[in-house]
Every structure is written in C-alpha cells, then in structure tokens.
N, C-alpha and C positions, 0 to 999 in steps of 0.2 A: 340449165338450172337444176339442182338437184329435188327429186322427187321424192315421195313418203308412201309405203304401201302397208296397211295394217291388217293384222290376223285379228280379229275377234274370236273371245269363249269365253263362255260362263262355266264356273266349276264350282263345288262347296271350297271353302279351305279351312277354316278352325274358327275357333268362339272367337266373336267379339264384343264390344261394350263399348257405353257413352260417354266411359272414363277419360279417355285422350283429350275431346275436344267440350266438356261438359264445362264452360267456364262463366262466369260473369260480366266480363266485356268482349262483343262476338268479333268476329274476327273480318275484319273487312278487306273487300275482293283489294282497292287502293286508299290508301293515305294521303295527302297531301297539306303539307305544313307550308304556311307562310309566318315568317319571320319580318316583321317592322319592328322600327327603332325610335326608341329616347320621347316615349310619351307614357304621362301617366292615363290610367285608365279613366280619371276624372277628365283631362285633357281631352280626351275623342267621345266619350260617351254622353251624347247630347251635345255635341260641338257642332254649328251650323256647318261647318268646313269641311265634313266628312258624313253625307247622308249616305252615300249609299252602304260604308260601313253599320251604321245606325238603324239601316234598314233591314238588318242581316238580325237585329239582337231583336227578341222577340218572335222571331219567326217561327212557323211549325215544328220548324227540324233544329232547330238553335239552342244549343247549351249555352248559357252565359256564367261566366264561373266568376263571380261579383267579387271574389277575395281572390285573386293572382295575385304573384308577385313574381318581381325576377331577384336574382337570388346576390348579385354585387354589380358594380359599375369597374371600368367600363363594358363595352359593347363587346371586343372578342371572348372574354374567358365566362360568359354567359352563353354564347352560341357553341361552348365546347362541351360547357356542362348538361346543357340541353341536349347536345349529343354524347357524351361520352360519360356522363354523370360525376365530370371534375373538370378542375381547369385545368389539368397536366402541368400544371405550377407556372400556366402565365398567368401574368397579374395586370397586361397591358395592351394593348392594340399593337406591338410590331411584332413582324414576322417572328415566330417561333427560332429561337437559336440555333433548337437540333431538331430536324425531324426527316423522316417518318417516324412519327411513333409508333409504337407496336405496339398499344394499351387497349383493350376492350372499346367497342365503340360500337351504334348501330348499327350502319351500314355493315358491317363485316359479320355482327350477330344474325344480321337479316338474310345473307350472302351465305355465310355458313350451315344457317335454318333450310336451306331450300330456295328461299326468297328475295326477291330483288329489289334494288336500291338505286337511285338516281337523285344527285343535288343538280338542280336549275339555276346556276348565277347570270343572274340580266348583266350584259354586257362583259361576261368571260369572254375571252378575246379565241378561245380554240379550244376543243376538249382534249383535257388531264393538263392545262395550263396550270401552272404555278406561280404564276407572276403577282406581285402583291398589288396592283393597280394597274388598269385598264382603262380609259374614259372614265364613266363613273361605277367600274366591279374595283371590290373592294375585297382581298385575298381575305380580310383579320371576320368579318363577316360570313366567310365557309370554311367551315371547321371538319368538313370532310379531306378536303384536301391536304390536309396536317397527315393521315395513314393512308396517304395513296404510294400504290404499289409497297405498303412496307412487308417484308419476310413473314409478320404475325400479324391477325388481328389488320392485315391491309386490305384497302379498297383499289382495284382496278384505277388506272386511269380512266377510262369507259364511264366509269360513276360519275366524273366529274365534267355534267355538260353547259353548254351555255342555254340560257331560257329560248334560245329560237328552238332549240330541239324539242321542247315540252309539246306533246303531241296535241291533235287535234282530235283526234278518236283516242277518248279518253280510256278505251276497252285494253289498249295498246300501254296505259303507263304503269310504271313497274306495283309493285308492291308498296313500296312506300318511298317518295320522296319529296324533296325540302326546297321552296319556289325561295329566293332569296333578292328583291328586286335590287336594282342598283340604288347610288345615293341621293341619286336624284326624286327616286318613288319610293322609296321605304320611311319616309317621314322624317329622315335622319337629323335634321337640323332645327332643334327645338325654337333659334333664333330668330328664323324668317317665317314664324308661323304668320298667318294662316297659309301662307303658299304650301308649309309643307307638309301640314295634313291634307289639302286638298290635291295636293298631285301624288301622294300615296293613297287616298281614298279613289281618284279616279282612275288609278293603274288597278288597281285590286279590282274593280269591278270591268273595265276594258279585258283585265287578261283572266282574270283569273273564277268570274261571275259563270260562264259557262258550265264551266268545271263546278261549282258549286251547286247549282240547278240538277246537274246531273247525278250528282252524288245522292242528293235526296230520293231517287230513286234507283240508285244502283250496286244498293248495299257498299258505297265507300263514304270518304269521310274527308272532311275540310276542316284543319285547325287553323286557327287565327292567334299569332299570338304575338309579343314583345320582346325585344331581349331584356330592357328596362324600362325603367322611367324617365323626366327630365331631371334627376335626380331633387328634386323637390318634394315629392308624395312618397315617401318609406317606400320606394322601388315597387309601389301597387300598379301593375298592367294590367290592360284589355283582355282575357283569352275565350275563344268564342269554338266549339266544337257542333258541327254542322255535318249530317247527312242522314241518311234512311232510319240507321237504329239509333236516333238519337232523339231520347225525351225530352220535350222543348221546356224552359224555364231557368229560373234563375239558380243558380247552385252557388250558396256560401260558403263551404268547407274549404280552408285554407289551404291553396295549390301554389306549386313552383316549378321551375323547370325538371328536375330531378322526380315528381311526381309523373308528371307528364312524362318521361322518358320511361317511366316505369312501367306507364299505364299500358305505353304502346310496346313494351318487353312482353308485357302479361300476354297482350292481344295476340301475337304470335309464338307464345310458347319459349321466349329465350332468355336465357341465364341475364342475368344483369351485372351490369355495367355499374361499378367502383359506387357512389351514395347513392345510386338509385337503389340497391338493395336494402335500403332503408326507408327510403320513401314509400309514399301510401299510393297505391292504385284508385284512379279513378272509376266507380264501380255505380255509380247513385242515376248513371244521366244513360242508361242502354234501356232500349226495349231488348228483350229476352224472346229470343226464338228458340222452337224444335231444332234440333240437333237431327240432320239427315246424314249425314257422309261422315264417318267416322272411322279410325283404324284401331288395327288388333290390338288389344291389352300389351301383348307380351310378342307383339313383332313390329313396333314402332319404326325399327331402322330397318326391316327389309320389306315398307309397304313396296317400295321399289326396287327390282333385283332381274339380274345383279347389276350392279353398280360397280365401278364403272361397266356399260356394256360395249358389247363390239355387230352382235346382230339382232337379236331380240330382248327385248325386256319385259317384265310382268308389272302388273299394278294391282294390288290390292285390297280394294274396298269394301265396307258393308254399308248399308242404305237399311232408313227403318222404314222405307216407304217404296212401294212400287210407284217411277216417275221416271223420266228422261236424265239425263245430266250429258252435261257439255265439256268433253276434253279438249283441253289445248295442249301443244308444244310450244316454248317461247322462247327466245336465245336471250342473249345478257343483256341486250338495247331493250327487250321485253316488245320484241316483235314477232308477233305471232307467224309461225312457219311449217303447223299443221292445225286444224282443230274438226274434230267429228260430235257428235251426236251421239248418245248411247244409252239403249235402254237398260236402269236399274232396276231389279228384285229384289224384295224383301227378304234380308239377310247377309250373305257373302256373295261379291263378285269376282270375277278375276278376266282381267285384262292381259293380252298378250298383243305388246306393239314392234311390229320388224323395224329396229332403227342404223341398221348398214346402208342407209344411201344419204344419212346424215353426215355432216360434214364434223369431226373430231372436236369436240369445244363441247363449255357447259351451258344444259336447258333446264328449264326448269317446266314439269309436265303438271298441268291444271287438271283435277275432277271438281266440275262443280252444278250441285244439282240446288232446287229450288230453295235450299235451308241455307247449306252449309257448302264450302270447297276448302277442297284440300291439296298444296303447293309441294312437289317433292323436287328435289337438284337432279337431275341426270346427267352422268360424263358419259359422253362417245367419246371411247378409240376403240376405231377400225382397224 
C-alpha cells in the first residue's frame, strides 16, 4: 500500500484578503439533493401518507420555500435543467439521440473547480452504466449520464454510481451529489397514490434521514426537491433546504430549478451553466458566519503549486484566527487517503506536502478550519 510523508513549514508569503470567499450563501463541506417526482407541493404537504417528509418542514434547520416550482413536464428535461440550466433541446423522456454532450453542466463545473461530484441512481445496474432501464433505475431521471466521459465539459464514468455506493461515513461524500431513488420510491406514479407517496416518504427517511441529522451539524446541506407536479397545480413543488447554516422558516420568493442550480453555482464559486445566469440566487435562508481560511487576492490559481506536481507541493493559506485546521487528501471516489491536523496563525501560512509516493491520478487537497474550508484539484505525475 502506498504511503504519505509530509514536510511541514510556516513562512510569511504576500497580502491577503476576505475578498475570495466573503460571500452570502457559505459554502458547505457536502450537498446532497434528492430528487422525487410528479407531485404537487399541495399533494405532500400535510398529506397523512408522507409524515416523516412533513416532519422535516418546520424543523430547526428547514428552509421551506412555499413558492417552488418546476419549470415544464415531462420528468427528463426538468432534471437536465436542474442540472445543466437547459433541456439541451429534449422535450421528452427517451433516450437522448446524440450524446455525450459537451455543454456546461454541474458536475463538470464542480470537477473543474477543484471539487467533487457523485450522482446515486437506486438500482443502476454497474457504475458509468448507460443503459436506459434497469429493474426500476430509470436512465431519463439521471441527467449526468448524458456528459459522461464527453471530450468537453465531461463527467468521468466514476461519477456515475449506483445508490449502494452512497457512503455511510458521511465525512467520506464528495462535494456535492444527487440521491435519485428508483421508480418504485421517488413517488413517481401519481395514480396509485397513496402507496406512492408513502413508499417515497419511507425510502427518504430509511436512507436518507441519517444523512440529514448529520448535516445539521456538520456544516452540509440536504435539498429536497421535485422535478414537477402531477401536472394539475401550475407545476408548484415541495422544496425543502436543511442543514447547520440554514435559517429555519418559511421562504416565499418565487424559486425554480434554474435558481436552485444557480444558488449551488454561487456556493462554490462557478461560472454558470446556459439560464441559470439569469436566475436569482438563493441568498434570504444562510446564517452568516466569520470567514477563517481564505486565499490571496491576486494568487487565486497558484493556492496550490505547482500543479500538476511530481514531488512536493505547497499550499497557501491565511487564517484570521489562531486555531487548528484539518487537511485532507481525497481521490476522485472522495476517499480520504491522507489527513493531518495543523496548527494555523494569524495571517499567512504555507504548507509544504511531499506527494511522490502517491500514485499519478487526480485529488483533491481539503484545509478546513473551524469557519471556513477550502478545496483545491491536485494532479500527480510522477
């Protein structure tokens, strides 16, 4: 098995400022979005068939955003615009004609930022499968799979796993990604209600309740949301935003998926994706913390250098606070394959990690101290 030995040193290096990360929605260590289908938010909200959904809206850490909407029917080119802020001009549930596309989309903004990406489909039959139907996985429901492996703008096969891989040590999942249950639990069949809200309200709280507990104290973040309606209620859905920095109460400013996709753009700092540049950021439901770990004004792209490395690398951070902070090394599954302890001072620090006994592939190196963290991409070749 291969080992990791690190140089520590603190040096001055140049001015910095709370310019880079000073923003209005904080930036959370994990994301995790669930996606259900084909109910209006009048349908679940207060519907005996689905408490423990019900018992989510009101809670401490619960944003309830009482004007969602999804944005057209059917069910696939809502989960594209959620992710990619368009339908890439499908207007239907079959397989895409031509793909990989190569068009802007999260995963690959998030991949490219430094930061990792993982979609969960319950009952993907293998990961980086492409197959439009499995038991009950459902290809037109993951819209990541459309840019896997494409030349631009592609997502790894790697990204695309089935829901058993969804870890249990939640410290372990990536940066942000998308639980997508199969047909049988995501509510999908407005017909045979009540069964199918109540076997989509009991999968959510079976798989996905832990995770949600946790996030309330772990600086991440649980979205709840719909692709649509039962096309009955002007496409008004459920969407429920849950964890640590999150102001509990009801929020009526009129949101959709292109907002939402915006919001989570803002959150990590990346260019946006085709009408979410136009969409409004969700900014009203953050509690607002100090800002510890920040990078230079005017060395944004060499916090980490050099890049790609072959034996040592540097990491450069300032902290406004004398306090501890927690590095990690993580590979592209976002398993963790070093992590140390290191104490920060007030001002400029500088990190020096020997990385020649890592094996050539990209990681992605965590600082994260009591406020704030900060996620940079490192390539080894050796």
């Amino acid at each position: 098995m291969k080992y990791f030995t690190f140089l520590f040193t603190l040096l001055l290096f140049s001015v910095f400022t709370l310019k880079t990360f000073a923003q209005t929605i904080p930036q959370h260590d994990h994301v995790v979005i669930c996606v259900l289908e084909n109910h209006s938010s009048s349908g679940i909200v207060g519907s005996f068939f689905a408490p423990y959904i019900n018992s989510l809206i009101g809670g401490t850490h619960t944003a309830h955003f009482t004007e969602s909407y999804g944005l057209t029917h059917p069910s696939q080119p809502n989960y594209l615009m959620l992710y990619s802020g368009t339908n890439q001009g499908v207007t239907d549930d079959a397989d895409p004609g031509t793909w990989p596309f190569t068009t802007p989309n999260l995963g690959a903004q998030l991949l490219d930022g430094g930061y990792s990406f993982i979609g969960y489909s319950e009952d993907l039959p293998d990961v980086g499968s492409n197959v439009s139907t499995s038991g009950d996985y459902a290809r037109k429901h993951n819209p990541w799979v459309n840019w896997q492996d494409a030349s631009t703008n592609g997502v790894p096969a790697i990204s695309n796993q089935p829901f058993t891989s969804f870890p249990s040590d939640f410290s372990t999942l990536p940066t942000l990604s998308f639980v997508i249950p199969n047909l049988a639990h995501d509510m999908h069949d407005p017909i045979i209600l009540p069964t199918a809200i109540s076997n989509g309200d009991t999968w959510v709280q079976d798989f996905l309740d832990s995770y949600i507990q946790w996030a309330k104290t772990n600086n991440s973040l649980f979205i709840l949301t719909f692709d649509e309606d039962d096309q009955l209620s002007s496409n008004h859905i459920l969407t429920l935003f849950i964890g640590e920095n999150v102001i509990a109460g009801d929020y009526s400013e009129h949101i959709d998926h292109y907002d939402i996709l915006r919001t989570l753009e803002d959150m990590y700092g990346l260019p946006y994706a085709a009408n979410a540049s136009l969409a409004t950021p969700i900014t009203d439901c953050w509690v607002q913390t100090t800002i510890g770990i920040n990078e230079a004004e005017n060395n944004t792209e060499n916090m980490l250098y050099p890049n790609p490395a072959s034996s040592t690398v540097t990491m450069d951070v300032n902290s406004d606070l004398d306090e501890s902070a927690h590095v990690t090394i993580s590979n592209v599954l976002s398993q963790t394959v070093a992590a140390f302890d290191k104490q920060l001072t007030r001002g400029n620090n500088k990190f020096t990690l020997q990385v020649d006994k890592l094996e050539n592939g990209t990681y992605f190196v965590t600082i994260k101290s009591s406020q704030k963290s900060v996620v940079k991409k490192l390539t080894v070749k050796n």
